[in-house]
PDB file of N, CA, C and O in Angstrom:
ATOM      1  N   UNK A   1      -8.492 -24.596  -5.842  1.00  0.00           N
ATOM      2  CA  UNK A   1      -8.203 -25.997  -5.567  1.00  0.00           C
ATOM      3  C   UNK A   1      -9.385 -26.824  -6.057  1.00  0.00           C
ATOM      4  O   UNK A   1     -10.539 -26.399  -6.001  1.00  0.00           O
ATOM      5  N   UNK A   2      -9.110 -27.828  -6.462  1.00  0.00           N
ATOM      6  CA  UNK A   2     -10.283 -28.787  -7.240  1.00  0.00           C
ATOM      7  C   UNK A   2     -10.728 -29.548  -6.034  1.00  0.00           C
ATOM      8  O   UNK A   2     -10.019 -29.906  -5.093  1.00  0.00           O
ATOM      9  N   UNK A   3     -12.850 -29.869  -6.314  1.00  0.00           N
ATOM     10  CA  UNK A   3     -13.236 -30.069  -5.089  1.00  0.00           C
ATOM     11  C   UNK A   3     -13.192 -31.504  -5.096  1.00  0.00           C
ATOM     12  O   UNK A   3     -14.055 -32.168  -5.669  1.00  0.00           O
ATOM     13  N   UNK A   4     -11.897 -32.177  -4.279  1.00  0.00           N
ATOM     14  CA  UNK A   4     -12.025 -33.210  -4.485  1.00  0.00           C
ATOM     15  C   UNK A   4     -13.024 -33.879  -3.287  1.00  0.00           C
ATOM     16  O   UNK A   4     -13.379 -32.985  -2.519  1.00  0.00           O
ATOM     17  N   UNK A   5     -13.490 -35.000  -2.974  1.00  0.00           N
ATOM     18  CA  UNK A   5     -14.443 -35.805  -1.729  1.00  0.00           C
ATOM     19  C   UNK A   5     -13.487 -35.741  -0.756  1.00  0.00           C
ATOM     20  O   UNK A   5     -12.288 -35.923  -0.965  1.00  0.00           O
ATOM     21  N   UNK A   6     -14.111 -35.422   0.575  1.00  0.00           N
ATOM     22  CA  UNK A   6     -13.664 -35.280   1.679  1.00  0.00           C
ATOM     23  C   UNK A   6     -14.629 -36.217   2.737  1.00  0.00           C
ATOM     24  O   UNK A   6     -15.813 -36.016   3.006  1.00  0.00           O
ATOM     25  N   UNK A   7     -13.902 -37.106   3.157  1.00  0.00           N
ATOM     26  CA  UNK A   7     -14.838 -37.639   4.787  1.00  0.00           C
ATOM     27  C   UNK A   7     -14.146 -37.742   6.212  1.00  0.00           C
ATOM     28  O   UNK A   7     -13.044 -38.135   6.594  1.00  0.00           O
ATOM     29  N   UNK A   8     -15.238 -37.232   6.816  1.00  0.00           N
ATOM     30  CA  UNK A   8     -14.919 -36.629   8.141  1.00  0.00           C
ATOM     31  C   UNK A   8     -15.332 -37.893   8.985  1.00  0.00           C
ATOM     32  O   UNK A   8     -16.427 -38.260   8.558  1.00  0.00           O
ATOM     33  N   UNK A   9     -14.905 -38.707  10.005  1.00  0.00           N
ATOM     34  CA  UNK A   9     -15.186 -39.803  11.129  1.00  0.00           C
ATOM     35  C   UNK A   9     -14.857 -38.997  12.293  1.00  0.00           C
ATOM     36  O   UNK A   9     -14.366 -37.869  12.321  1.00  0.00           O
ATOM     37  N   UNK A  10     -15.247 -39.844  13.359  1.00  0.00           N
ATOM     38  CA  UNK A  10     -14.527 -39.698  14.751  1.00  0.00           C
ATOM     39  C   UNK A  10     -13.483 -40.816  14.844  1.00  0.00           C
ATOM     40  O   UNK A  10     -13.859 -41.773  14.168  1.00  0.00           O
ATOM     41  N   UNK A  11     -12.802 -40.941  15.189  1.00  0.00           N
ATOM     42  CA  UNK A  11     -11.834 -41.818  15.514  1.00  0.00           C
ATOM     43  C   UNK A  11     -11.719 -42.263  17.163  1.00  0.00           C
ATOM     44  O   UNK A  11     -11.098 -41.364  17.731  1.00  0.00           O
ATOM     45  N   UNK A  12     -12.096 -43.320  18.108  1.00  0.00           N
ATOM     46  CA  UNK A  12     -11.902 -43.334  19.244  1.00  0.00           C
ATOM     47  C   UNK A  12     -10.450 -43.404  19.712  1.00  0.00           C
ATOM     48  O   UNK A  12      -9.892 -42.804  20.631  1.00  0.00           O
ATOM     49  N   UNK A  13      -9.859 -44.546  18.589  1.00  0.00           N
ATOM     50  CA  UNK A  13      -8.517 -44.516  18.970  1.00  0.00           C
ATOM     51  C   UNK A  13      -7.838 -43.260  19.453  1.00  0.00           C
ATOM     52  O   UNK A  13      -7.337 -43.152  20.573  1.00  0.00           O
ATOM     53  N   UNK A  14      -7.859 -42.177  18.393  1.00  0.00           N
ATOM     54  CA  UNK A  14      -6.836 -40.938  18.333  1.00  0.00           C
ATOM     55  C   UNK A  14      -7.883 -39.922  18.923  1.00  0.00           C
ATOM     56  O   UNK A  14      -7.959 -38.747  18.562  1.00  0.00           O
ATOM     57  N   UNK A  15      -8.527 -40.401  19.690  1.00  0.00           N
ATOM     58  CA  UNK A  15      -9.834 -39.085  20.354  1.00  0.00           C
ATOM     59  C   UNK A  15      -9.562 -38.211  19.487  1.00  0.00           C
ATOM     60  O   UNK A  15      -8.737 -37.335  19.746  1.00  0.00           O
ATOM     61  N   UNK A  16     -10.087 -38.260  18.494  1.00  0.00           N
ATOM     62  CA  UNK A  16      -9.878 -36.756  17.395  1.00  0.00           C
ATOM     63  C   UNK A  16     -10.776 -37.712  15.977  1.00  0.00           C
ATOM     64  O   UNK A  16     -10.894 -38.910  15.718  1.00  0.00           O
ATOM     65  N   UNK A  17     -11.285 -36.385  15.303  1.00  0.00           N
ATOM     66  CA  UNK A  17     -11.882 -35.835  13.759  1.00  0.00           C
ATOM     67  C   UNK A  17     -10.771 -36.474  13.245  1.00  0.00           C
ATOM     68  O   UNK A  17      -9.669 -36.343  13.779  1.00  0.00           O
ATOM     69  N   UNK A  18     -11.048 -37.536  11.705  1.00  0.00           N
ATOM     70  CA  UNK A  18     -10.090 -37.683  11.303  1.00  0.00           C
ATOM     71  C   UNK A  18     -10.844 -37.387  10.080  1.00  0.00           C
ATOM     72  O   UNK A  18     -12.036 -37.687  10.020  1.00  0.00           O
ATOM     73  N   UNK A  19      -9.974 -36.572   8.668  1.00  0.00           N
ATOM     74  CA  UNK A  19     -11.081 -36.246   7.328  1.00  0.00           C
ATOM     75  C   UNK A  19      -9.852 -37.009   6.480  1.00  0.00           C
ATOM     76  O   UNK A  19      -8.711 -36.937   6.935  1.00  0.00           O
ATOM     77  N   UNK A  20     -10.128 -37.796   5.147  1.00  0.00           N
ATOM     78  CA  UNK A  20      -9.248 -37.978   4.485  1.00  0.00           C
ATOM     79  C   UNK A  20      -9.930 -37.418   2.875  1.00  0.00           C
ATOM     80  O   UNK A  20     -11.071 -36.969   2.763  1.00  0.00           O
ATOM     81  N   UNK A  21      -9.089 -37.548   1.894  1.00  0.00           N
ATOM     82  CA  UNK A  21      -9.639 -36.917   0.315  1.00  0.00           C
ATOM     83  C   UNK A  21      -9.160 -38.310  -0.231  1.00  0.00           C
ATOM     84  O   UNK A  21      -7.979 -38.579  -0.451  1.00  0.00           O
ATOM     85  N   UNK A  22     -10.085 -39.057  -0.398  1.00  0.00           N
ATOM     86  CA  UNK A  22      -9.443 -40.658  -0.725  1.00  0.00           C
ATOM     87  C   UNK A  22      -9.214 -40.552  -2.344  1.00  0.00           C
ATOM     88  O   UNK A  22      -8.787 -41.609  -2.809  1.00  0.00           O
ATOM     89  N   UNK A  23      -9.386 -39.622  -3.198  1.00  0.00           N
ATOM     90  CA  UNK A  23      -8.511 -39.205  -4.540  1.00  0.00           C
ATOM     91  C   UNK A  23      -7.164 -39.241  -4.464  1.00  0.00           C
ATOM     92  O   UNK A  23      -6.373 -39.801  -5.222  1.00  0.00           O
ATOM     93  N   UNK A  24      -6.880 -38.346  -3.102  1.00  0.00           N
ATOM     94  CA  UNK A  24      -5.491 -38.116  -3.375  1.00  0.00           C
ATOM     95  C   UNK A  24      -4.751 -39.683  -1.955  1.00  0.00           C
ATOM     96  O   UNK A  24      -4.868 -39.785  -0.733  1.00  0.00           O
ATOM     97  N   UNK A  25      -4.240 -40.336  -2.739  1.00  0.00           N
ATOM     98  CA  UNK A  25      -3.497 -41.018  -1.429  1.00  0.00           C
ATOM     99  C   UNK A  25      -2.941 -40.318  -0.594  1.00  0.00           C
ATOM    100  O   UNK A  25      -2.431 -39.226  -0.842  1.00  0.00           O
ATOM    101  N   UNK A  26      -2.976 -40.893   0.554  1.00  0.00           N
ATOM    102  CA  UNK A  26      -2.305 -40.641   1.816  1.00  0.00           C
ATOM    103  C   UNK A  26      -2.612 -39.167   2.275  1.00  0.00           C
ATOM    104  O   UNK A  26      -1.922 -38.445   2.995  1.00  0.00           O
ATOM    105  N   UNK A  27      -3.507 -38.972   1.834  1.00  0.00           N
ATOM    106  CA  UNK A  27      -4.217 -37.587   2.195  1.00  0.00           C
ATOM    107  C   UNK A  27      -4.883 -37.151   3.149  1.00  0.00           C
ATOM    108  O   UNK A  27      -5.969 -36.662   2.835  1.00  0.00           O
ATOM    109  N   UNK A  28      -4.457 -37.157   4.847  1.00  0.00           N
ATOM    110  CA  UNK A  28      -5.325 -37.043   5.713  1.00  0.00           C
ATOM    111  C   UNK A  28      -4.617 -36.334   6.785  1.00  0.00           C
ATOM    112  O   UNK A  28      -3.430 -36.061   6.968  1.00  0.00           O
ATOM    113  N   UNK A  29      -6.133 -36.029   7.699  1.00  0.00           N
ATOM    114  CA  UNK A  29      -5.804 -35.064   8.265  1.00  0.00           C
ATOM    115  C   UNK A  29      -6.780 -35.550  10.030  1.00  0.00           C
ATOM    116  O   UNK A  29      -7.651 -36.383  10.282  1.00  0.00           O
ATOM    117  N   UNK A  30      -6.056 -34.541  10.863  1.00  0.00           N
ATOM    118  CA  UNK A  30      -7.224 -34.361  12.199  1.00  0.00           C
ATOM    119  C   UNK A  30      -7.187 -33.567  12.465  1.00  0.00           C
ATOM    120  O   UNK A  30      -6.652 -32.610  11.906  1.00  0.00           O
ATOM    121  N   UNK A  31      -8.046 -33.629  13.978  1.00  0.00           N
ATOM    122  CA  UNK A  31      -8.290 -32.225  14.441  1.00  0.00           C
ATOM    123  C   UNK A  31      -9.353 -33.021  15.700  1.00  0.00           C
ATOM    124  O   UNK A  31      -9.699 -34.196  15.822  1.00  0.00           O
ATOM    125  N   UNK A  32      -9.654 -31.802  16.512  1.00  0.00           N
ATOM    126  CA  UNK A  32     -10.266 -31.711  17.627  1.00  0.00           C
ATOM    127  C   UNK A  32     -11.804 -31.470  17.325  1.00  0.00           C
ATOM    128  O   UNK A  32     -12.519 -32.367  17.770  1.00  0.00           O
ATOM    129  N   UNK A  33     -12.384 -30.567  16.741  1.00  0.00           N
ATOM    130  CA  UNK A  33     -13.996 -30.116  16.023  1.00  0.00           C
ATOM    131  C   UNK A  33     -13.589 -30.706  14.222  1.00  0.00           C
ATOM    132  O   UNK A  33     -12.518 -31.083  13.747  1.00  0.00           O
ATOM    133  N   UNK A  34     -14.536 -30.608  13.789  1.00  0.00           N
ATOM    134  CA  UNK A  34     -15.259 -30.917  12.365  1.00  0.00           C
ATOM    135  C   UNK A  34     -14.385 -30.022  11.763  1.00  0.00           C
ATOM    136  O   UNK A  34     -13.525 -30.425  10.979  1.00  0.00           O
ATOM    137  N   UNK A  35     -14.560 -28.451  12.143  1.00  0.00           N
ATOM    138  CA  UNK A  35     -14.330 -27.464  11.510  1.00  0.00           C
ATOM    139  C   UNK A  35     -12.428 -27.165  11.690  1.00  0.00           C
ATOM    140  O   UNK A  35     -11.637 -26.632  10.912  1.00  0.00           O
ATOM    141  N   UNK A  36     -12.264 -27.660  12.791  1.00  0.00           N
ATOM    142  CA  UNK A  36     -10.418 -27.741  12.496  1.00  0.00           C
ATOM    143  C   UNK A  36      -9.865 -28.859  11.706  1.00  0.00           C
ATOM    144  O   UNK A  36      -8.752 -28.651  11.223  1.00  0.00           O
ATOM    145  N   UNK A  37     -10.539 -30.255  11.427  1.00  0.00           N
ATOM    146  CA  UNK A  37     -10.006 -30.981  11.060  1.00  0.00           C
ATOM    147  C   UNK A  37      -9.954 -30.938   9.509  1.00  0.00           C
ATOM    148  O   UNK A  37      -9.081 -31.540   8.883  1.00  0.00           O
ATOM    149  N   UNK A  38     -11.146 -30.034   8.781  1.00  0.00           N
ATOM    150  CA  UNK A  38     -11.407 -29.931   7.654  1.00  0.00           C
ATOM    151  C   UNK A  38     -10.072 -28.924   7.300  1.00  0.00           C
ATOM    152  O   UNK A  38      -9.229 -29.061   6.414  1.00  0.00           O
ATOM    153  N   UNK A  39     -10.189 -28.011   8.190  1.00  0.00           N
ATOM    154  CA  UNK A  39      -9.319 -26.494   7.922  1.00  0.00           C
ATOM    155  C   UNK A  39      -7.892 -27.475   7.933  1.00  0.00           C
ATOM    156  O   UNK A  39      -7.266 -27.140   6.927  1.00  0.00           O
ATOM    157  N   UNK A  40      -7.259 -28.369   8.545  1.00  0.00           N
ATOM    158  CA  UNK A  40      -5.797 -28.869   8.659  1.00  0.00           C
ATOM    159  C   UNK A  40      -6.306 -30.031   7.201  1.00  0.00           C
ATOM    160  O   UNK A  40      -5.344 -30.758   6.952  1.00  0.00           O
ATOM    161  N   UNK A  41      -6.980 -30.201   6.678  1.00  0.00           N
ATOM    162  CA  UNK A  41      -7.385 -31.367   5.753  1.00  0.00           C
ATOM    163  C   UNK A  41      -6.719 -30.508   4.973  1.00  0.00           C
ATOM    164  O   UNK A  41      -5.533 -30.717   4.715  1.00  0.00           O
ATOM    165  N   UNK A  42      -7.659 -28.962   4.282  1.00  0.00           N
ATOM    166  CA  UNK A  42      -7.176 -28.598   2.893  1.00  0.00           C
ATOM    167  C   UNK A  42      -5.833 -28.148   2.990  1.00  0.00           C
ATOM    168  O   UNK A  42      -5.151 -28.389   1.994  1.00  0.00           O
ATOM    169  N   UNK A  43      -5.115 -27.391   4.195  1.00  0.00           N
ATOM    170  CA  UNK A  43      -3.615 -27.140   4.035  1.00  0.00           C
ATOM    171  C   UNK A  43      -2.833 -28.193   3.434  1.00  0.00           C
ATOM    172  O   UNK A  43      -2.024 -27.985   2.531  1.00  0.00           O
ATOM    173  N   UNK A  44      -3.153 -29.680   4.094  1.00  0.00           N
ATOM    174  CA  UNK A  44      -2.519 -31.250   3.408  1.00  0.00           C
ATOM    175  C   UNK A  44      -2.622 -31.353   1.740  1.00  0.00           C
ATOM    176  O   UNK A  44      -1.701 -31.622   0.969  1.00  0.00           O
ATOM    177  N   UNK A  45      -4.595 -30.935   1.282  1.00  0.00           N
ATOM    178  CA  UNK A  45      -4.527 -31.186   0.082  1.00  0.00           C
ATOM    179  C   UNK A  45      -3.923 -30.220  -0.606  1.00  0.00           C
ATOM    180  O   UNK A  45      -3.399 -30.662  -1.628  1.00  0.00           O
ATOM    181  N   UNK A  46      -3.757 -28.801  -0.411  1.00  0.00           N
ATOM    182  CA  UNK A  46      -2.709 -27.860  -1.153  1.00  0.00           C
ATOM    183  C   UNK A  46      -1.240 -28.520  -1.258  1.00  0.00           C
ATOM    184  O   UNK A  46      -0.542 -28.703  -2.256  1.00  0.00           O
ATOM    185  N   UNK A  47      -1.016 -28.798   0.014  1.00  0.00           N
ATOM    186  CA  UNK A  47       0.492 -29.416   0.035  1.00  0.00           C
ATOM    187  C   UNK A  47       0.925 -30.350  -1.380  1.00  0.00           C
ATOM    188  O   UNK A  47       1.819 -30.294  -2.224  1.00  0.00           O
ATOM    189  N   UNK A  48      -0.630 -31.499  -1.018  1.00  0.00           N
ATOM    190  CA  UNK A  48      -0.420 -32.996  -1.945  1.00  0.00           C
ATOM    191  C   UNK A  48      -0.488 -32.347  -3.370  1.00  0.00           C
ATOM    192  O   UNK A  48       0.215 -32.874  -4.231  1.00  0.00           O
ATOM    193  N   UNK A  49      -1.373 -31.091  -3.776  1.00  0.00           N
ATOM    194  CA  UNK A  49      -1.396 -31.129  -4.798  1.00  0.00           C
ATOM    195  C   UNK A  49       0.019 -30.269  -5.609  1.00  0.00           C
ATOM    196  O   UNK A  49       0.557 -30.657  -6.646  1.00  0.00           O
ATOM    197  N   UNK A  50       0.312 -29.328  -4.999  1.00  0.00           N
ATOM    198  CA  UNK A  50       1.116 -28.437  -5.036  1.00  0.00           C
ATOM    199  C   UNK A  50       2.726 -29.796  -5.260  1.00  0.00           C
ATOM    200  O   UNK A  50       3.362 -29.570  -6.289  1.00  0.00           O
ATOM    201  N   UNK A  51       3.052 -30.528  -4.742  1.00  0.00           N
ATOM    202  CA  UNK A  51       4.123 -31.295  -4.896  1.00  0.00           C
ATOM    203  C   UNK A  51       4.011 -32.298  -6.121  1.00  0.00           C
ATOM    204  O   UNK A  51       4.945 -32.703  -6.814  1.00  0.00           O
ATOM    205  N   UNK A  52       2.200 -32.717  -6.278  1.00  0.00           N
ATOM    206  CA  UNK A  52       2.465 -33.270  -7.497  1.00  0.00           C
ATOM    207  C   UNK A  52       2.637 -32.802  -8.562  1.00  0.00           C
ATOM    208  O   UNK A  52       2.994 -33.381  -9.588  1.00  0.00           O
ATOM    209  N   UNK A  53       2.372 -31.607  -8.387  1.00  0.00           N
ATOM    210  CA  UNK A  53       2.886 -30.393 -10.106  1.00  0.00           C
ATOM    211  C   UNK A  53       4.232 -30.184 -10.232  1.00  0.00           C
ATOM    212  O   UNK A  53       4.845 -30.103 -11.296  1.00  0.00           O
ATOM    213  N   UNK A  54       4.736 -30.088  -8.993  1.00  0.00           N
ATOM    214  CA  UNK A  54       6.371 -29.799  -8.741  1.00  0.00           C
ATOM    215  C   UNK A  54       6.844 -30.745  -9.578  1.00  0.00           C
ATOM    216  O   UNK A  54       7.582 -30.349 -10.480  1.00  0.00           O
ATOM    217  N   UNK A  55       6.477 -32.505  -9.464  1.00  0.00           N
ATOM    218  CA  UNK A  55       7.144 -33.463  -9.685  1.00  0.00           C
ATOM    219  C   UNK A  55       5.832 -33.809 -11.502  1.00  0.00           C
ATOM    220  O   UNK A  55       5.475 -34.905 -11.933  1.00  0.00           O
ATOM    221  N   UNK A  56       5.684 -33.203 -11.747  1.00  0.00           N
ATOM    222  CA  UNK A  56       4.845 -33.282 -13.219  1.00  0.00           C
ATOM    223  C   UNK A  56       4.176 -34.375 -12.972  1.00  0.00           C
ATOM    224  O   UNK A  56       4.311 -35.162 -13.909  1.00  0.00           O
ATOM    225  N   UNK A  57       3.303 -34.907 -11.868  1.00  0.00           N
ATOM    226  CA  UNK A  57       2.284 -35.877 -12.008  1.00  0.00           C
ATOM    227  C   UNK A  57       1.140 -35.308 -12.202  1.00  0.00           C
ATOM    228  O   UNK A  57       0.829 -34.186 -11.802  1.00  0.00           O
ATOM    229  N   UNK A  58       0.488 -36.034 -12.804  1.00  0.00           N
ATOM    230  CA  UNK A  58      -1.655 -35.775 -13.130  1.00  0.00           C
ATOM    231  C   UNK A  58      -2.061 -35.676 -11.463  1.00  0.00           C
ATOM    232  O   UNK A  58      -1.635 -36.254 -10.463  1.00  0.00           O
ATOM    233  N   UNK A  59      -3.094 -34.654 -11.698  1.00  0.00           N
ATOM    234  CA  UNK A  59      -3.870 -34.643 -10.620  1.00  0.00           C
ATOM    235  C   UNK A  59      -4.769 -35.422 -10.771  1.00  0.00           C
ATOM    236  O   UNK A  59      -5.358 -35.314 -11.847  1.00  0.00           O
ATOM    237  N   UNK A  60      -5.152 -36.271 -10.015  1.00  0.00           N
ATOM    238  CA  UNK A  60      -6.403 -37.882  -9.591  1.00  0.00           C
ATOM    239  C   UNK A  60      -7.314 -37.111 -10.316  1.00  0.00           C
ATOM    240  O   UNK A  60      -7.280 -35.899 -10.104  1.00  0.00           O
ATOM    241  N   UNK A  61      -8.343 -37.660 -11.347  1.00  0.00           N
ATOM    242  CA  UNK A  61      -9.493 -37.050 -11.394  1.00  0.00           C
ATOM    243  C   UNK A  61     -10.602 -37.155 -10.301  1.00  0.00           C
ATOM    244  O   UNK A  61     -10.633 -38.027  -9.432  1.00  0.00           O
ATOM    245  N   UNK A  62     -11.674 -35.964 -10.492  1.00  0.00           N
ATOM    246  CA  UNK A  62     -12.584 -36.200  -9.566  1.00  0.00           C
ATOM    247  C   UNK A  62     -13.638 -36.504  -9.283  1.00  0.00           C
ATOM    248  O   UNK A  62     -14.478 -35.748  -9.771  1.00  0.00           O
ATOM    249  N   UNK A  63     -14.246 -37.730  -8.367  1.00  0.00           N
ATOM    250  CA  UNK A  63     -15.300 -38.348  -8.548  1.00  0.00           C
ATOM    251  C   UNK A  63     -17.036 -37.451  -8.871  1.00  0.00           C
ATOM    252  O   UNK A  63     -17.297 -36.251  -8.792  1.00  0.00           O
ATOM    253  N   UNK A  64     -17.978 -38.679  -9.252  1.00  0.00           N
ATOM    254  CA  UNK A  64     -18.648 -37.770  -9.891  1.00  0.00           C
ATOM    255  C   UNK A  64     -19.494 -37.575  -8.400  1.00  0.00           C
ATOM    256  O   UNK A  64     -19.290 -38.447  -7.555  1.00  0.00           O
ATOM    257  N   UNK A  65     -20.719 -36.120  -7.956  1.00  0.00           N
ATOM    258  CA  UNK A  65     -21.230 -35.959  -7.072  1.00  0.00           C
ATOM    259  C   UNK A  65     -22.365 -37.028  -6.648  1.00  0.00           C
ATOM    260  O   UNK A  65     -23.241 -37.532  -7.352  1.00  0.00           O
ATOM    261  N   UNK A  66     -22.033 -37.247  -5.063  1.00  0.00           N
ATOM    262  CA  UNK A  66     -23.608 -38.606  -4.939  1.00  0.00           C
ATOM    263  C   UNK A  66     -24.513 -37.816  -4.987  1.00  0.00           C
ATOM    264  O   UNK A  66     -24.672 -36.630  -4.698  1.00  0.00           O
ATOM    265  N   UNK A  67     -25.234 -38.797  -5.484  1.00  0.00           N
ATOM    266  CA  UNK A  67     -26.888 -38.179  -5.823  1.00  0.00           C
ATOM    267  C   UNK A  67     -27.918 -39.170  -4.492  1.00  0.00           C
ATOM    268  O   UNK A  67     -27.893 -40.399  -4.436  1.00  0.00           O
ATOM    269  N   UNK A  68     -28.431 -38.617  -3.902  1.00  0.00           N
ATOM    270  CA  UNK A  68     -29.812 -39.294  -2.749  1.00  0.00           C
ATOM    271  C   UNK A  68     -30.958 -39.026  -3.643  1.00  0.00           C
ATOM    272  O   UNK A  68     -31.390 -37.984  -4.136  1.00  0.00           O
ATOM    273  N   UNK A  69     -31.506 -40.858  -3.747  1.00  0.00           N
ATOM    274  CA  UNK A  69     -32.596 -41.107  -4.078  1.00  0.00           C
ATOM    275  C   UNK A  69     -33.784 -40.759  -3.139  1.00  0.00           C
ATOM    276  O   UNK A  69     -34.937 -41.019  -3.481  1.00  0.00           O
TER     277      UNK A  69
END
């Protein structure tokens, strides 16, 4: 799977981890810990990507890595 950017928040509203892959729209996920919300994130991005091949769309390219000055 291509590494696309992933960010992880807390959300107070939904008391829960929310991670989204802002490459792919509508790409998000939660969870209860860091580590479940990531794990239910990539099942979504397999899903998102896996349906856009089905339907012959381009996969989003992927941003370039941040660099800390």
């Amino acid at each position: 799977m291509p590494n696309y950017q992933v960010i992880i928040y807390w959300s107070d509203e939904d008391n829960a981890f929310i991670a989204e892959a802002p490459e792919l729209p509508g790409c998000m996920a939660d969870g209860k810990t860091r580590q479940e919300v990531l794990a239910n994130l990539e099942v979504i991005m397999e899903e998102w990507i896996t349906t856009a091949r089905e339907l012959g769309r381009p996969l989003p390219d992927i941003k370039e890595k941040l660099s800390y000055a």
